[in-house]
C-alpha positions in Angstrom: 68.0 81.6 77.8 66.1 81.7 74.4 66.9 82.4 70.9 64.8 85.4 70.0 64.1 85.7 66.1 63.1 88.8 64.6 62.7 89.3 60.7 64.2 92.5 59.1 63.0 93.7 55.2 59.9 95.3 53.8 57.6 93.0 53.4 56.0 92.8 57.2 58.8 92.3 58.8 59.4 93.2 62.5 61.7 95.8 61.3 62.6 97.6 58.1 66.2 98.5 58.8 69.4 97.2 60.6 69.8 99.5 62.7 65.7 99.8 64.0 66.2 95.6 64.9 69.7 96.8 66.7 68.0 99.7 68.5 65.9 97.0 70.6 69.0 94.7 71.5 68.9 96.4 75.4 64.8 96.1 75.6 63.4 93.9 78.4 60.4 93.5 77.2 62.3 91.2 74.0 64.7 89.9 75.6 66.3 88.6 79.0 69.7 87.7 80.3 71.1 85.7 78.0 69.3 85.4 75.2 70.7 84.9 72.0 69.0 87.7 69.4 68.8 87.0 65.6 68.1 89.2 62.7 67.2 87.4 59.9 67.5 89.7 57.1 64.8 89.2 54.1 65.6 90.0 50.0 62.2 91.7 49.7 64.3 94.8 48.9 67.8 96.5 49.1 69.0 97.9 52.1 70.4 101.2 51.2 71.2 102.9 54.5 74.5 104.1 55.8 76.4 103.1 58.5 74.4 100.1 60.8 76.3 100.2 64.4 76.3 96.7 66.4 76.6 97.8 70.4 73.6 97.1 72.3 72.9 94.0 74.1 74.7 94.8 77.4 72.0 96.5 79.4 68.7 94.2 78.8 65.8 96.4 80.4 68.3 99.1 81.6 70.4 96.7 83.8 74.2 96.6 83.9 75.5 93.1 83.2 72.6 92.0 81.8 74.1 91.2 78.3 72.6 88.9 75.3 74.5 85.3 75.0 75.1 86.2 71.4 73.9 88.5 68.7 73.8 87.6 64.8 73.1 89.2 62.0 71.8 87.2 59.1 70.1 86.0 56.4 67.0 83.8 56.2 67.9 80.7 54.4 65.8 81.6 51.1 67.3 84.8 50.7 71.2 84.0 50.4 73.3 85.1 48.0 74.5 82.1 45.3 78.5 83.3 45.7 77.5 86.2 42.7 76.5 89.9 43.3 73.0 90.6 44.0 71.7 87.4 43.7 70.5 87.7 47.9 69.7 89.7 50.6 71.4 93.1 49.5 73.2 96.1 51.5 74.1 98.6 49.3 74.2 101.8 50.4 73.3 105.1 48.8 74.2 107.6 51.4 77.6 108.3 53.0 78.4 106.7 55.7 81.3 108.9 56.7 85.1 108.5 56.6 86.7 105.2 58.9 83.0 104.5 60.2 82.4 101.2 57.8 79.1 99.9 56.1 78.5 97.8 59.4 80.1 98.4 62.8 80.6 96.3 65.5 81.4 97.5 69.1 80.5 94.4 71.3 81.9 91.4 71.7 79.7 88.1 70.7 78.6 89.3 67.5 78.2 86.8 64.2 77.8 88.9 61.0 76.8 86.3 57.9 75.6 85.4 54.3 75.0 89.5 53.8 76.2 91.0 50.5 77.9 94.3 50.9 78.3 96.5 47.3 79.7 99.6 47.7 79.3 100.3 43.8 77.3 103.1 44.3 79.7 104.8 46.2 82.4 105.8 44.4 81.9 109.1 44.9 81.7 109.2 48.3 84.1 109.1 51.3 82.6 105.8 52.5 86.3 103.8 52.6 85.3 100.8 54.9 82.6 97.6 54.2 83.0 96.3 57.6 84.8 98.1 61.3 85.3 96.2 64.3 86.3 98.7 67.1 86.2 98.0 71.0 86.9 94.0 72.2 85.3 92.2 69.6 85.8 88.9 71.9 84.1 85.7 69.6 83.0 87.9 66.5 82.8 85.9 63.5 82.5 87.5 60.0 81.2 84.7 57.3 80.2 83.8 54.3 80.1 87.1 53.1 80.1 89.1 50.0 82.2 92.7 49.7 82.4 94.4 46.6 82.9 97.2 43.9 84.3 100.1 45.9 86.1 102.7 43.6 87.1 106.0 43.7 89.0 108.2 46.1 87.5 108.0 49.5 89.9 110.4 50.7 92.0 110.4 53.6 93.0 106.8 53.6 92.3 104.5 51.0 89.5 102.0 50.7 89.9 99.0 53.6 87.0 96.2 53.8 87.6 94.9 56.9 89.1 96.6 59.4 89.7 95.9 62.9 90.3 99.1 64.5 89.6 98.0 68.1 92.9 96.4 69.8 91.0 93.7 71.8 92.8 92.0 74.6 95.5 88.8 74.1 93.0 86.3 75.5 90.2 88.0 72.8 89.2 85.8 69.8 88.1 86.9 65.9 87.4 84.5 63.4 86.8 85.8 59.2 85.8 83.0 57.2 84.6 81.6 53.7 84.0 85.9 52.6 85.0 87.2 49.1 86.1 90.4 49.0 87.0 91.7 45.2 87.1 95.1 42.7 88.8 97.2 45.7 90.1 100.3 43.7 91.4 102.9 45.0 91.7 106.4 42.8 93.8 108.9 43.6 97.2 108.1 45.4 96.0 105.8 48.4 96.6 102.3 49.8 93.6 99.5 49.2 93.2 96.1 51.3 90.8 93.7 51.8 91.5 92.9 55.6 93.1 95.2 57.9 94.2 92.9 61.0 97.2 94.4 62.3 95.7 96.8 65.5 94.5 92.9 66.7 96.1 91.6 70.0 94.3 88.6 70.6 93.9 85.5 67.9 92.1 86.0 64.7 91.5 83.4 62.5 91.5 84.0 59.0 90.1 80.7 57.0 88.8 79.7 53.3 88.2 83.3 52.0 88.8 84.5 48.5 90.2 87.8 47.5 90.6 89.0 44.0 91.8 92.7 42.4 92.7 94.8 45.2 94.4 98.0 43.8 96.1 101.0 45.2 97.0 104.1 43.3 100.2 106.5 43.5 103.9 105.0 43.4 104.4 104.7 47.1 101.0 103.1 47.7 100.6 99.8 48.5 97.8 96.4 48.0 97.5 94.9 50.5 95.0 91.1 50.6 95.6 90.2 54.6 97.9 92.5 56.8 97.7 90.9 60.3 100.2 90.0 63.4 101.7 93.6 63.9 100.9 93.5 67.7 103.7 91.5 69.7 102.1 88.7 71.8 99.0 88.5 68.9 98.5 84.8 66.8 97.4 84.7 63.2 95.8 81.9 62.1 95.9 82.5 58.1 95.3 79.3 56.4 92.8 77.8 52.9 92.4 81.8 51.8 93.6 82.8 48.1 94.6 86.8 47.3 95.2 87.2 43.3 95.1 90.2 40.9 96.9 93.4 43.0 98.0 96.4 41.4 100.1 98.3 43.5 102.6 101.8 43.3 104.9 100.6 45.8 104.5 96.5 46.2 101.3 94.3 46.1 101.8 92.1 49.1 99.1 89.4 49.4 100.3 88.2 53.1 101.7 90.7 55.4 102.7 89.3 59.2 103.7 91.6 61.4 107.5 90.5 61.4 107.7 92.3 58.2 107.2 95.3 60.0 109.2 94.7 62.7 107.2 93.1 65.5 106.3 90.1 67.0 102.9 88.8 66.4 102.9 84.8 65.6 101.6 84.1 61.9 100.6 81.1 61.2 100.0 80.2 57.9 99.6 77.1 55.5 97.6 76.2 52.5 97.4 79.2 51.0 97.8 80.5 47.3 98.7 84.1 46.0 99.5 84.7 42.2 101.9 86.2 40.3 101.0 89.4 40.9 102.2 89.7 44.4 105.6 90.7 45.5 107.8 87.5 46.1 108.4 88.6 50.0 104.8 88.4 51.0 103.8 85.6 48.9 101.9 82.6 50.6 104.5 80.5 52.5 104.4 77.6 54.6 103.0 74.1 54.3 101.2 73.3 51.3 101.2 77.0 50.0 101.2 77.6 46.6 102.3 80.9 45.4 103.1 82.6 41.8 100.1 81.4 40.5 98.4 82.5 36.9 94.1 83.2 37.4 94.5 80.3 34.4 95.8 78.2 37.2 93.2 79.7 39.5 90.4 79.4 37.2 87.8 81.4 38.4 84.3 80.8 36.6 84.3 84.0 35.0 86.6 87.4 35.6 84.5 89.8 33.4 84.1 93.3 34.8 80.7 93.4 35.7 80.2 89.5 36.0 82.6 88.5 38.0 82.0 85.0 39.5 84.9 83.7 41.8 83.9 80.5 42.4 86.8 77.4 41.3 86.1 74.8 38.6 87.2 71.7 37.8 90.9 72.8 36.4 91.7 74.7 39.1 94.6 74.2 41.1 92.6 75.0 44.1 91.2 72.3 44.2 91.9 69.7 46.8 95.0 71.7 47.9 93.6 73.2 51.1 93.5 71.6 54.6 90.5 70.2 56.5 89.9 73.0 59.3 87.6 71.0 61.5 84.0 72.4 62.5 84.6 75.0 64.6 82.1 78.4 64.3 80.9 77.3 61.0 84.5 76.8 59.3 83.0 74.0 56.9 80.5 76.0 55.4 81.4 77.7 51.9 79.8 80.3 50.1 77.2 78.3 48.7 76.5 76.5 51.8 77.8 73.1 51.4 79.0 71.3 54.8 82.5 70.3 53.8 82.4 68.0 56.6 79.4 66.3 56.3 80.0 65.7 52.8 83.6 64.6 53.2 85.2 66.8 51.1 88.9 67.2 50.6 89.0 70.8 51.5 90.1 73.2 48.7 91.6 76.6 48.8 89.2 80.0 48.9 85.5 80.7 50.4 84.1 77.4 47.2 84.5 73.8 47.8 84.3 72.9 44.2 82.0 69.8 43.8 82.1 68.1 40.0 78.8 68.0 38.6 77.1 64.2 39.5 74.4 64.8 36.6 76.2 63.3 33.8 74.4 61.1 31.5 75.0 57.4 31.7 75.7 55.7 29.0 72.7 53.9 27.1 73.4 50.6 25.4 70.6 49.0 23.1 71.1 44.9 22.3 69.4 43.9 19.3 68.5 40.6 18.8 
């Protein structure tokens, strides 16, 4: 049982695509029964391809039930994105890759998908409507520290969705979405828009320290949507430290939408989260420690200019200190920028940054004359 490492960019790398390094997850001459594979994604250029489909790694060398321990996706350590678009390893597609299929797809369970920045900015033309899909089980995926952004235009048939779990899963099935930020979701022409899709799920997904900002649908019976989740009786929403603010909606912006709302009976767990004052007062955040009807000047996000949006927290945030300490489990302590909440003993804040005041301050200088 190794770890198997295999580089993926344009500057001789094992492979120069996503999907090439996927095509090898069954081959025995790579790897054995479980392995756990890694592709480490390099910023030596952008990744413009279509749809990359996660699935193989359950037939090493041809063999039924000879499947990989784990499979990630990421990104080698010099090549992460610093919270801002474009500043690391970069998927941003030119192509279409076709209605409801998503940017990345995952159809096997085990799968880590990290530290990858997905703009769809270049696709607003296009009937590409989904960043990432997770259809099948999807027992113990994780989706983290990711960055999803700029998708505009009328995609056509249903609106634009970044994370969409399509796949039903079983009730003892596990997804965990953590420390992402997902913003500029626009749909144009008379469609719903949401940043996470959860509902289909009947297992327990977790849904920690992610940021969402300006989700917009279009048409006066549409509806934004930040987190829909718990539709499925018997499912369990864990929905806790994530903060939804700036949705334009038709018919309603709802930042938190459990499945009681529509009538079921998933469980919906939720604490410590903040939406603003743009969301309708019924799906605000609720429970313990929540904060909800907030301003973006109580937010204070570094900088909300179109085209420069940075969505980190500063110092006058109300963020800030206002979350609650999620332990260390898949990663959960890691934010955007890669600071161990944990190991630094941070008071946990709200959203995918742990704001940390700047220790560089001068000291003072005194002078004694004689």
């Amino acid at each position: 049982m190794a770890t198997v490492t295999k580089s993926i960019g344009t500057s001789s790398r094992d492979y120069s695509t996503i999907n090439a390094w996927e095509a090898d997850l069954n081959s025995g001459t790579i790897y054995s029964n479980g392995d756990t594979a890694v592709g480490e994604m390099y910023a030596d250029s952008t990744f413009t391809g279509a749809t990359s489909t996660i699935e193989n790694g359950s037939a090493i060398g041809g063999s039924s039930g000879h499947d990989l321990a784990l499979i990630k996706l990421t990104v080698h350590a010099d090549s992460r994105h610093d919270g801002t678009a474009e500043s690391g390893a970069l998927l941003k597609p030119t192509a279409d890759s076709g209605h409801n299929q998503g940017i990345i797809r995952i159809n096997v369970d085990n799968v880590i998908v990290e530290w990858l920045d997905i703009s769809m900015d270049s696709l607003d033309s296009k009937n590409t409507n989904k960043a990432i899909v997770l259809t099948g089980t999807n027992n113990d995926c994780i989706i983290r520290n990711m960055l999803i952004h700029d998708k505009g235009g009328n995609p056509g048939g249903t609106g634009p969705f970044m994370i969409h779990l399509i796949g039903a899963g079983a009730s003892s099935d596990t997804l965990t979405i953590q420390n992402n930020i997902i913003y500029n979701i626009v749909e144009g022409s008379g469609d719903n828009a949401a940043a996470m899709l959860l509902n289909e799920w009947a297992g327990t997904v977790n849904v920690y320290n992610n940021t969402i900002y300006h989700i917009e649908s279009q048409g006066g019976s549409k509806i934004a949507i930040g987190i829909r989740s718990a539709h499925t009786s018997g499912s369990t929403s864990n929905i806790k430290n994530n903060i939804v603010a700036k949705l334009v909606g038709g018919n309603g912006e709802r930042a938190f939408e459990d499945g009681i709302a529509n009538g079921s009976a998933g469980t919906f767990n939720e604490a410590y989260n903040l939406s603003d004052d743009t969301s309708t007062a019924a799906y605000d955040a609720r429970g313990t420690g929540s904060l909800a009807n907030k301003t973006l000047a109580e937010i204070s996000f570094v900088s909300t200019t179109g085209g420069s949006e940075d969505l980190h927290i500063d110092a006058d945030s109300d963020c800030v200190d206002a979350g609650v300490d999620l332990g260390t489990t898949n990663g959960v302590e890691i934010d955007i920028n890669g600071r161990n909440r944990d190991s630094q003993g941070d008071t946990w804040d709200i959203g995918a940054h742990e704001f940390v005041a700047d220790s560089t301050a001068s000291t003072a200088f005194i002078m004694f004359v004689d």
